[in-house]
Backbone bond lengths (Angstrom), bond angles and torsions (degrees), N, CA, C in turn:
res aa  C-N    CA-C-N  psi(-1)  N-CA   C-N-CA  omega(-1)  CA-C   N-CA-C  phi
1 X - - - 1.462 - - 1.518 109.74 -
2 X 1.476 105.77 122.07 1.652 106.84 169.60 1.195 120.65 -74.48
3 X 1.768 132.90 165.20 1.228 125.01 152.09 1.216 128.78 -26.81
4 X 1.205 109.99 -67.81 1.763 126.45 159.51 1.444 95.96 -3.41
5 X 1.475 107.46 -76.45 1.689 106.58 -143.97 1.144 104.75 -90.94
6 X 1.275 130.17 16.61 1.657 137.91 165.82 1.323 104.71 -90.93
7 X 1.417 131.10 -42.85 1.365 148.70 165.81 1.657 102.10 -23.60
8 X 1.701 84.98 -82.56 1.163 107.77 -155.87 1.946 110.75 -67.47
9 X 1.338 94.68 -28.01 2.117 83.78 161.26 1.317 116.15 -67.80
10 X 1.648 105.38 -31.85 1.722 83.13 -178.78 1.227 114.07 -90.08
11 X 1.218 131.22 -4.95 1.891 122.95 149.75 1.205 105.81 -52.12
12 X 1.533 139.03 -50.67 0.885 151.75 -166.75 1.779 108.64 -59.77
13 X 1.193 115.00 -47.60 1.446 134.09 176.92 1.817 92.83 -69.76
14 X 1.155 123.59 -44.56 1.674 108.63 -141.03 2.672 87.23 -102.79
15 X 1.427 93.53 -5.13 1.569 91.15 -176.02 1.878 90.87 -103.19
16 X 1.384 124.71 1.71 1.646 106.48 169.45 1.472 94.36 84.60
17 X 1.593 139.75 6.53 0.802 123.67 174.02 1.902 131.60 -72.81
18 X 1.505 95.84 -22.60 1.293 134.73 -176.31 1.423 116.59 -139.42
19 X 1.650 117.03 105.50 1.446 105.23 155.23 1.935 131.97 -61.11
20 X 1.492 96.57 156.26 1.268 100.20 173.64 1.308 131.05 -36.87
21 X 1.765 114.45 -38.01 1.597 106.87 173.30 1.681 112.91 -67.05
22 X 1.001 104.88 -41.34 1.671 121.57 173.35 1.295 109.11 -24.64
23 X 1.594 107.65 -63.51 1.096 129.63 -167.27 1.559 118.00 -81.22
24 X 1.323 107.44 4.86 1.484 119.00 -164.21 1.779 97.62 -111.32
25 X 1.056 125.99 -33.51 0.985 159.35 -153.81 1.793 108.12 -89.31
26 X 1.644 111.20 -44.38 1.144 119.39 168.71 1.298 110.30 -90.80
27 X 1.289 136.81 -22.63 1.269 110.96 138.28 1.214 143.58 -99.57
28 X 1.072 108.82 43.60 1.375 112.66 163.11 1.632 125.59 -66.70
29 X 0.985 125.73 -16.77 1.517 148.41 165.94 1.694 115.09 -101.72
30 X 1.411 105.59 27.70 1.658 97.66 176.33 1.163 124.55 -99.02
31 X 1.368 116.33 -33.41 1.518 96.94 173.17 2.150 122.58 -89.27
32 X 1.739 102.24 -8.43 1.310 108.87 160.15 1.406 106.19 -175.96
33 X 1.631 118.32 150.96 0.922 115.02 145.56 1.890 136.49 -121.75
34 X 1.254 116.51 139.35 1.232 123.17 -162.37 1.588 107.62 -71.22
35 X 1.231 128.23 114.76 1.261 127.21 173.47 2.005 112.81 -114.38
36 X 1.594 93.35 94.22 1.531 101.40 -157.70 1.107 111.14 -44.66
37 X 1.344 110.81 161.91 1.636 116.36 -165.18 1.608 129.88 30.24
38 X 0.768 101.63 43.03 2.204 104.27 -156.46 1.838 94.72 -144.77
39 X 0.946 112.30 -61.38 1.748 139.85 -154.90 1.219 162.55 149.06
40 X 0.941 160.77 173.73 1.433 157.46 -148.78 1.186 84.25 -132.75
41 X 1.583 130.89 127.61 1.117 156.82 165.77 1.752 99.67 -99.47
42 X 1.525 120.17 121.61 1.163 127.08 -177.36 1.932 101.44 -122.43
43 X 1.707 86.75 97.83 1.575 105.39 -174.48 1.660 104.27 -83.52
44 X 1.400 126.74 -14.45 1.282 147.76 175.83 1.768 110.34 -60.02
45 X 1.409 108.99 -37.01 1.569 105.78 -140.58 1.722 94.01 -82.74
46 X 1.420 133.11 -9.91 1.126 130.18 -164.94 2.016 106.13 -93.13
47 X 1.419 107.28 -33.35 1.582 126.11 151.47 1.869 110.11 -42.97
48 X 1.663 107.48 -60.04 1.238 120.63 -169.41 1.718 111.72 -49.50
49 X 1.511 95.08 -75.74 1.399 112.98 -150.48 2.105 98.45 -104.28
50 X 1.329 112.14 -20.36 1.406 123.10 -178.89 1.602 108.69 72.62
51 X 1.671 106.90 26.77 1.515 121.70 152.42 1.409 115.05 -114.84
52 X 1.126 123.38 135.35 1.412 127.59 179.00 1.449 112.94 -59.58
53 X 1.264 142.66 178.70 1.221 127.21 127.46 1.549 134.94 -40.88
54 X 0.778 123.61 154.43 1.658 116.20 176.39 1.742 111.22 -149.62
55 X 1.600 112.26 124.57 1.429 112.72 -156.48 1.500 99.89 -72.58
56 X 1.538 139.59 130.70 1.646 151.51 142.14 1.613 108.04 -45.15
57 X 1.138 149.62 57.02 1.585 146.27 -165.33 1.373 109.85 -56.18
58 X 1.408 110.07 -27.51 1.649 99.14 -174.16 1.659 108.29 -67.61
59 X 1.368 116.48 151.59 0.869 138.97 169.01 1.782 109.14 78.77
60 X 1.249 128.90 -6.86 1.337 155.56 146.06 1.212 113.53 -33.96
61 X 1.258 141.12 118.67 1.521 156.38 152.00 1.291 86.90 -40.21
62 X 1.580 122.38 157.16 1.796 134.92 143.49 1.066 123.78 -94.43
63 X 1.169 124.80 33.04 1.459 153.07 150.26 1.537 102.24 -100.07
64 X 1.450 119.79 -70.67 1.657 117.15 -170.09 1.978 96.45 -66.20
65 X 0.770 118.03 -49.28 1.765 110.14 -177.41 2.035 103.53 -62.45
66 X 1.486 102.93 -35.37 1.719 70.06 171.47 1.759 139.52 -100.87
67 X 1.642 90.48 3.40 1.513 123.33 143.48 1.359 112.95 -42.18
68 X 1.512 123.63 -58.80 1.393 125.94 -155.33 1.670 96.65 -86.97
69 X 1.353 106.72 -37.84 1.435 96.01 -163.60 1.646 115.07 -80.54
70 X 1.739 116.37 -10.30 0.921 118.92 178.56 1.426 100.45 -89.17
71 X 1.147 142.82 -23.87 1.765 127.60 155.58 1.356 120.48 -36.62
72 X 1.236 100.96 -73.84 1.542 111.33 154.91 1.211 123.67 -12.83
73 X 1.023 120.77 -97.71 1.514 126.43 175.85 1.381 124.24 -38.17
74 X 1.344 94.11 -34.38 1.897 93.34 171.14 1.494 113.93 -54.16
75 X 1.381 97.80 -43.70 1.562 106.09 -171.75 1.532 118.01 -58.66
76 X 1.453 109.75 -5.70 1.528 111.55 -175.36 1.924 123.54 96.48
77 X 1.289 128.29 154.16 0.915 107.77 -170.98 1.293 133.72 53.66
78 X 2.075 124.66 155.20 0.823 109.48 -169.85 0.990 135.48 -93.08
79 X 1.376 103.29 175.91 1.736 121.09 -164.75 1.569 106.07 -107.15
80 X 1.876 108.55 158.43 1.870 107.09 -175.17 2.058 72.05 -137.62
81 X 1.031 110.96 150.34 1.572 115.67 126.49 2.121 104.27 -147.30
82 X 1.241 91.02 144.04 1.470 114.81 -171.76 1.460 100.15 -82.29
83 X 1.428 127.87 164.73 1.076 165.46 179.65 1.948 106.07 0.96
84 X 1.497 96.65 73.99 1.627 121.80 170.50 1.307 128.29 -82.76
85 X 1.160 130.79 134.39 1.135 131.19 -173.37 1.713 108.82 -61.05
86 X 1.589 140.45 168.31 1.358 135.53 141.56 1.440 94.49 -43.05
87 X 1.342 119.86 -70.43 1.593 105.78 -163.79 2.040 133.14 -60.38
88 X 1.139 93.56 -10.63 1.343 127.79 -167.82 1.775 84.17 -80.45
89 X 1.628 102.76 -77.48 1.680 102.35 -167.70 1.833 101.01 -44.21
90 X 1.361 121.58 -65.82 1.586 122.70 177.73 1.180 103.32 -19.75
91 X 1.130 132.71 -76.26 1.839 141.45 -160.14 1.420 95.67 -49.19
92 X 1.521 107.52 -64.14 1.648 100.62 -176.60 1.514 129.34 -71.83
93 X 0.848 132.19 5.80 1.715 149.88 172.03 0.988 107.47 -97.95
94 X 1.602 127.61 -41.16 1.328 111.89 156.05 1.599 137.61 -64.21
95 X 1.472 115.10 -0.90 1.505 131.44 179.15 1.742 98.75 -111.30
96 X 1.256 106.71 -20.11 1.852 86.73 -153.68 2.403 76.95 -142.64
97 X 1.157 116.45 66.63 1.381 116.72 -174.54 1.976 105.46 -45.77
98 X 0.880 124.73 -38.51 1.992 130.46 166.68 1.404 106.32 -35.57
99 X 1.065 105.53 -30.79 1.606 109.92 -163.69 1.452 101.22 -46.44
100 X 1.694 125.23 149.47 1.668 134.94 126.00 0.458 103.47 -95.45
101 X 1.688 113.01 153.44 1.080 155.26 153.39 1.648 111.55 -93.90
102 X 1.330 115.35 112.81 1.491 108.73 -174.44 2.062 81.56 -116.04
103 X 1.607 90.19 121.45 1.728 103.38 -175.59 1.382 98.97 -73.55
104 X 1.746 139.78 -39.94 1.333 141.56 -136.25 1.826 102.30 -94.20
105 X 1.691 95.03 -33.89 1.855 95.00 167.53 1.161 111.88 -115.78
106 X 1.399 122.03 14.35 1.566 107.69 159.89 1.992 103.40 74.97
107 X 1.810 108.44 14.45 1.372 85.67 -175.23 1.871 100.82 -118.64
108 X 0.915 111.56 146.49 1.500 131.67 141.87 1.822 141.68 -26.00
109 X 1.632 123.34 72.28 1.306 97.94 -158.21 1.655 103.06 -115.65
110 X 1.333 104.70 142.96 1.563 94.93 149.72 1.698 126.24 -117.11
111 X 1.143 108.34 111.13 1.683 86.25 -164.14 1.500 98.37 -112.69
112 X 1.408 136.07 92.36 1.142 149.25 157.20 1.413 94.12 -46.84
113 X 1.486 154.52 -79.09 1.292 147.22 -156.37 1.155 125.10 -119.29
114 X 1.652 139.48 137.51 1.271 120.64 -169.72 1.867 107.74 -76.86
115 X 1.563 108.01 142.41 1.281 121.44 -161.66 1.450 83.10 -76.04
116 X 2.030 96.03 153.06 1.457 115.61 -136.81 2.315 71.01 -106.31
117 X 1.450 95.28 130.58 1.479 114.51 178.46 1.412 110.36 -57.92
118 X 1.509 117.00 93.84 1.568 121.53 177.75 1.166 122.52 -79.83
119 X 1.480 116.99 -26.67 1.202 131.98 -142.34 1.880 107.28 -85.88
120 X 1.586 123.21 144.77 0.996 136.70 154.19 1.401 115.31 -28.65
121 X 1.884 95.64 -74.54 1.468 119.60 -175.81 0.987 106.54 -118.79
122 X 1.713 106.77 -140.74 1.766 116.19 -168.29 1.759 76.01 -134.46
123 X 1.553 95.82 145.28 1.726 132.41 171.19 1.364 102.05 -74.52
124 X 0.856 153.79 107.77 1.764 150.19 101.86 1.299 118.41 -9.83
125 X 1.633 109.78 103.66 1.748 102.63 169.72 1.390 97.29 -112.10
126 X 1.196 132.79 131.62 1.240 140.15 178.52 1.414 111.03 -106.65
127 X 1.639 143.13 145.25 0.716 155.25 170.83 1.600 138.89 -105.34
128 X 1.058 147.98 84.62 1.213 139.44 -145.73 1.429 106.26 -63.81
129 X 1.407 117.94 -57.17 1.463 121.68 -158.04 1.586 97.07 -145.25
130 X 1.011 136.64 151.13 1.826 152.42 -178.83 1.324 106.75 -63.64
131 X 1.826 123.92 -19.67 1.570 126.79 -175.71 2.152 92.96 -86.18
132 X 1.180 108.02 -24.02 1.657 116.27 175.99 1.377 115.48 -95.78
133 X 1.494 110.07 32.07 1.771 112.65 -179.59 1.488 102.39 -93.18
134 X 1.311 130.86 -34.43 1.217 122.47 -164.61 1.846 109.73 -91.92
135 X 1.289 133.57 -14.64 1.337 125.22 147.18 1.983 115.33 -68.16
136 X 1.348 99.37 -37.39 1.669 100.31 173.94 1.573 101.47 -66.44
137 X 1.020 147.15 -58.71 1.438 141.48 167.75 1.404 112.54 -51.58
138 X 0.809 124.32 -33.15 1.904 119.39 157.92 1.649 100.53 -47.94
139 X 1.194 89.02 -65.72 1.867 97.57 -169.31 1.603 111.45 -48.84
140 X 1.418 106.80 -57.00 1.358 96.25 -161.58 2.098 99.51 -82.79
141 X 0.713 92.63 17.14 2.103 79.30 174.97 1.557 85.42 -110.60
142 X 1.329 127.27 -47.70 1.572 117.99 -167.51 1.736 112.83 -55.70
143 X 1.771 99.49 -37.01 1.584 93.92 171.84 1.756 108.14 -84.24
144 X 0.982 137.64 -34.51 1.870 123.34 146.84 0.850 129.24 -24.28
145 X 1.635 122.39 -57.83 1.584 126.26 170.36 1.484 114.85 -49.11
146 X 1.229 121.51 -33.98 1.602 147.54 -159.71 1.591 99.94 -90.49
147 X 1.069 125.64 -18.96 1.285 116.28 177.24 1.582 109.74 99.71
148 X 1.278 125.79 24.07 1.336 111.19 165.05 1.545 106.03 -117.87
149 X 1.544 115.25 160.43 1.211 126.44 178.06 1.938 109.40 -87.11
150 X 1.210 122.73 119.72 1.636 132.73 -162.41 1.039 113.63 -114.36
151 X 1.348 131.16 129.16 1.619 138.44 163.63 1.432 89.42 -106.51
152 X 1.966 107.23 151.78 1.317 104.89 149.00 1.443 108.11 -137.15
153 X 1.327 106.19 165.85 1.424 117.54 178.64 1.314 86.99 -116.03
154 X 1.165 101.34 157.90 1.596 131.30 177.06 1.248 114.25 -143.72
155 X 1.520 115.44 137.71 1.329 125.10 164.23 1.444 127.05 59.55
156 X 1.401 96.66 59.42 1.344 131.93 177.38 1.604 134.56 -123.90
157 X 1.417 109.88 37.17 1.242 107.17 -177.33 1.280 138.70 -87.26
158 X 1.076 141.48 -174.08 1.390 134.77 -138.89 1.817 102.90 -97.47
159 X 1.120 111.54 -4.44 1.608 135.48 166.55 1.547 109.85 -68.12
160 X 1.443 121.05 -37.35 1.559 112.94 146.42 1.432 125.58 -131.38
161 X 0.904 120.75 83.89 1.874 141.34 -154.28 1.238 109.03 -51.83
162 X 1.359 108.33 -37.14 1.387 103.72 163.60 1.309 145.53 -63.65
163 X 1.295 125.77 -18.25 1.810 148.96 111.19 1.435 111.29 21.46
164 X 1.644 88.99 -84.77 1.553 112.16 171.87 1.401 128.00 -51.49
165 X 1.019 111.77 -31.66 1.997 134.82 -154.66 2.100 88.55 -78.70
166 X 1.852 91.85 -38.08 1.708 82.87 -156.58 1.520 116.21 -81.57
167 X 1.650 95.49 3.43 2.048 94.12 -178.69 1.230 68.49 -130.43
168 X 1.563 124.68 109.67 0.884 134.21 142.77 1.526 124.13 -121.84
169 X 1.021 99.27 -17.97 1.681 122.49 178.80 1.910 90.67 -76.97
170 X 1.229 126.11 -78.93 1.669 133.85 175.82 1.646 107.65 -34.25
171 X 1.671 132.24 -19.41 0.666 116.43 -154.76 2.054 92.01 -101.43
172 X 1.622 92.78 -40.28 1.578 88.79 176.84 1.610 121.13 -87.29
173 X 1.404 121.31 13.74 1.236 128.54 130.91 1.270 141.52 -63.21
174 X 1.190 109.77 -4.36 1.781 119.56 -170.03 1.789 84.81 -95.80
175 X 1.492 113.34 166.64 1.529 107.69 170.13 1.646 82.31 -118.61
176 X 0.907 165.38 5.10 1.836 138.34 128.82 1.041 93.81 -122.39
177 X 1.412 101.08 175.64 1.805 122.39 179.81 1.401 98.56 -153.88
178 X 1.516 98.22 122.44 1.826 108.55 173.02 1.709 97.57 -93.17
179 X 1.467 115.85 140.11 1.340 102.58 175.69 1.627 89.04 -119.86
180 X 1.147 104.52 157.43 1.560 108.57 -177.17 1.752 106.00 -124.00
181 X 1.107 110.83 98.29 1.620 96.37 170.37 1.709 109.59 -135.59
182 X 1.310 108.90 171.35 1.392 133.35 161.26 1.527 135.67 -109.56
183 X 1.372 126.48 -179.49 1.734 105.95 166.16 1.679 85.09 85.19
184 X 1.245 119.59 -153.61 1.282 131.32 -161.19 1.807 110.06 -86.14
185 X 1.460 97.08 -2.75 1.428 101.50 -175.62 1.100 156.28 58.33
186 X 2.178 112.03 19.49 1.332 137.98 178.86 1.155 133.12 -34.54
187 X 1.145 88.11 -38.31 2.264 113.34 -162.30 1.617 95.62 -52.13
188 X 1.482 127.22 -43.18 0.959 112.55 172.88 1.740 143.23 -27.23
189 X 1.486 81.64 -66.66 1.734 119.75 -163.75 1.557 84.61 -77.30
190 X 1.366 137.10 -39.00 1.638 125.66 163.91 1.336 134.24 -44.54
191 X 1.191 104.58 -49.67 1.362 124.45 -175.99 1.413 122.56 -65.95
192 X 1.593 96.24 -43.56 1.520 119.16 -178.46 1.400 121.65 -67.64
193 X 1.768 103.86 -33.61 1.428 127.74 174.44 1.709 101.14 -88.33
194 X 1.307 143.38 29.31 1.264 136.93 132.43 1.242 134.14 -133.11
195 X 1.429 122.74 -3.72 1.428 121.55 155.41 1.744 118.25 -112.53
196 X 1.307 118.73 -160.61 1.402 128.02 -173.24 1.051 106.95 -107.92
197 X 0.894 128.98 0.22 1.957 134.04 -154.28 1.843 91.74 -96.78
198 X 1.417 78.50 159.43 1.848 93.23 -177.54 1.849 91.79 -99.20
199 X 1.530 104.75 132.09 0.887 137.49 -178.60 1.690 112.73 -84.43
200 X 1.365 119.50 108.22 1.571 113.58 158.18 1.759 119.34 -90.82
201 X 0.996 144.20 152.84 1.326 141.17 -151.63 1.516 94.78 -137.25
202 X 1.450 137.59 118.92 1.512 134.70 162.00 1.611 96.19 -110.56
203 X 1.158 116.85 109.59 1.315 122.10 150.21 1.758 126.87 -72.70
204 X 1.692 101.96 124.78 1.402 90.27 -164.41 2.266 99.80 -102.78
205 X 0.988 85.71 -179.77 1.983 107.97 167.66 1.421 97.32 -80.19
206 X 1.228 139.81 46.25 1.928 129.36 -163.82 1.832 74.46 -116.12
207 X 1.262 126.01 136.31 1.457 121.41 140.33 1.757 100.35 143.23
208 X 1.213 107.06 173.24 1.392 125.47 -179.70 1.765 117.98 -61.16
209 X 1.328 101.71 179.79 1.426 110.99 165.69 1.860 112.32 -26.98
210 X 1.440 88.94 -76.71 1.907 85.24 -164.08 1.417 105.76 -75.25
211 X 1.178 114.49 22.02 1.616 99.51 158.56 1.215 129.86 -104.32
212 X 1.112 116.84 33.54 1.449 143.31 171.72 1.181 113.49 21.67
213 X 1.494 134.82 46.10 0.987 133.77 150.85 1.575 113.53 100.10
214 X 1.981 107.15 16.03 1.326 116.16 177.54 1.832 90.48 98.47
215 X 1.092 138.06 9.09 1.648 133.41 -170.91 2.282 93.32 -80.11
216 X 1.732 95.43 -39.65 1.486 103.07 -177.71 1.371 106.54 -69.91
217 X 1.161 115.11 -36.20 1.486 106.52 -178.76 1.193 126.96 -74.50
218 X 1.619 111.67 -10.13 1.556 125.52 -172.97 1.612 94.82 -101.48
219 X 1.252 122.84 -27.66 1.406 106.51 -174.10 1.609 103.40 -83.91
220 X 1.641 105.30 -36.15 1.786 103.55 -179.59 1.640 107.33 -56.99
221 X 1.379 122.75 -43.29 1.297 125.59 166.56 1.643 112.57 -34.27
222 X 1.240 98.71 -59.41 1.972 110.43 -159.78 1.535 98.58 -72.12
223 X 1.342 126.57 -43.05 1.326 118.49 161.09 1.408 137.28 -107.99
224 X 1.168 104.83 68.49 1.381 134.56 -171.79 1.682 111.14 -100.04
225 X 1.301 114.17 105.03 1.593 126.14 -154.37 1.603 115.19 -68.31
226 X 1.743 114.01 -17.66 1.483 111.16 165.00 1.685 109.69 -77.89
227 X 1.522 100.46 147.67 1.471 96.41 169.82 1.199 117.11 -100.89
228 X 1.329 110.91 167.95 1.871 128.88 -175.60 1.368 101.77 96.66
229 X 1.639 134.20 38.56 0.946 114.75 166.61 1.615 112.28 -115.49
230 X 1.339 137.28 165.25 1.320 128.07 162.63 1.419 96.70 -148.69
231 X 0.885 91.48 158.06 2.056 120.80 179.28 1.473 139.64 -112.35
232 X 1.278 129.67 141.63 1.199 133.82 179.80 1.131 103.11 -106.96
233 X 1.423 125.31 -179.45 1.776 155.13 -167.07 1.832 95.05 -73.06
234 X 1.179 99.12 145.87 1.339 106.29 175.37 1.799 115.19 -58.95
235 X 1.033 141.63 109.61 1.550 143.78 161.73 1.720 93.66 108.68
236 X 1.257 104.70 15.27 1.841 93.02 -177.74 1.423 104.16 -122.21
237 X 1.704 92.09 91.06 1.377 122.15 164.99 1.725 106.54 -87.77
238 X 1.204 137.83 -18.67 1.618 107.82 137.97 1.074 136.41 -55.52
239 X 1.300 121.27 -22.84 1.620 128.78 178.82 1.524 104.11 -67.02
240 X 1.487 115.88 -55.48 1.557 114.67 -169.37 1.406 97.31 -62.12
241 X 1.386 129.04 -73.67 1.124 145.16 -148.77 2.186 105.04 -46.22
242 X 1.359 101.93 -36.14 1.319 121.26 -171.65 1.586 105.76 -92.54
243 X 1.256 126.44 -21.67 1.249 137.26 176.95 1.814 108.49 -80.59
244 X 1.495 93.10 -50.02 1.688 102.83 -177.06 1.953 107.69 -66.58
245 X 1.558 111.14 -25.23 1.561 97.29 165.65 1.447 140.68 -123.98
246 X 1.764 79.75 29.31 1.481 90.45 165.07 1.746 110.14 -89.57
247 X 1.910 106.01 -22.93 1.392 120.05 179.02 1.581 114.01 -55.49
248 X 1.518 86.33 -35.33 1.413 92.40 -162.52 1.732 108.58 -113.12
249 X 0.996 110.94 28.70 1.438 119.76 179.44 1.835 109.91 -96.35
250 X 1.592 121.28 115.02 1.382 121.45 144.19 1.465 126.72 -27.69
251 X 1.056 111.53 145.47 1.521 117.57 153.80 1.257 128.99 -50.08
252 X 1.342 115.59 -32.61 1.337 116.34 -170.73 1.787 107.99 -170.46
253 X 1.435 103.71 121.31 1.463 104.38 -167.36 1.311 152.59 -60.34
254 X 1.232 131.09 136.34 1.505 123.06 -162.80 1.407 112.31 -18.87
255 X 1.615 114.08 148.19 1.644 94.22 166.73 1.325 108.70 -133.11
């Protein structure tokens, strides 16, 4: 439950539209509800922190993810779950029919309303290479959902520099920039070394043998010699994407 809809019951309570039990009744499920053996649905955390919950699918049955996501949705407003199976999205579309399915990040959407414009500026998702599109598409819909306005570049890595060189003007217009790469993981330390903007870093699993599974790309990230950069978990393009608009999120929304 958002602010919003706490608001609006107690208008609802104080215009006679709804008595007090009424109103007692709808929240009775606000700060959680228990869905046995399945999960703890935390209807609280969007009051708390002014992020919703958001479903983790991996490792999730498609039975328990379309359990979770149909709680959710009851509650109103939209819904995210991250990195779902094809079979996973099926199960849940058949409980909650609104649902997307976005195939390229593997995420889950319901967007009953377009998310209300929080943002300062506009998010920068940058892309190193086309094999790192589907954590950058994590990123940039998770900071959309979140309320910021997103450009992305794609397919610009440090393999032809000149790529990079030509949005360079778009890039120090953005007020953050998530760059998403794999391989040895440069794009960072580039980017950072030509504009002013605070740099988020997603290191992906993209690369050969000794890149151990994105471990090189997270350490080339972490010691990366321009400053203003910081980093997330290897393949956790919700993390950047949700990090970059909480940075860039107002107090209180356009009006």
């Amino acid at each position: 439950m958002r602010p919003e809809d706490i608001r609006a019951l107690l208008e609802r309570v104080k215009g006679g539209a709804i008595d007090v039990d009424g109103a007692m009744r709808e929240l009775a499920d606000l700060p959680f509800r228990e869905l046995k053996g399945v999960a703890t649905i935390d209807h609280h955390r969007a009051l708390r922190t002014g992020v919703p919950e958001v479903v983790f699918g991996h490792g999730k049955t498609p039975e328990q993810i379309a359990t979770i996501v149909a709680e959710l949705a009851r509650r109103g407003g939209n819904v995210l779950a991250t990195r779902v199976s094809p079979e996973a999205a099926v199960a849940a579309r058949a409980v909650v029919p609104e649902l997307r399915y976005e195939e390229l990040s593997r995420c889950l959407v319901l967007e009953r309303e377009a998310p209300p414009d929080l943002g300062r500026g506009t998010v920068a998702v940058v892309c190193a290479g086309t094999s790192d599109l589907p954590v950058a598409d994590e990123a940039a819909l998770t900071a959309r959902l979140h309320g910021s306005r997103v450009e992305r570049i794609t397919d610009v890595g440090v393999a032809g520099l000149h790529r990079i060189l030509a949005h360079r003007e778009r890039l120090e217009a953005a007020e953050i920039i998530v760059v998403v790469a794999g391989m040895e993981a440069a794009l960072p330390s580039v980017v950072k070394g030509l504009v002013s903007r605070p740099v988020i870093g997603v290191p992906t699993s993209v690369g050969y043998g000794t890149h151990f599974g994105g471990v090189t790309a997270l350490l080339g990230m972490l010691n990366a010699c321009a400053s203003g950069i910081t980093v997330v978990n290897i393949d956790n393009g919700f993390g950047g994407g949700l990090a970059a608009a909480l940075f860039n999120r107002r107090r209180e929304p356009a009006r």
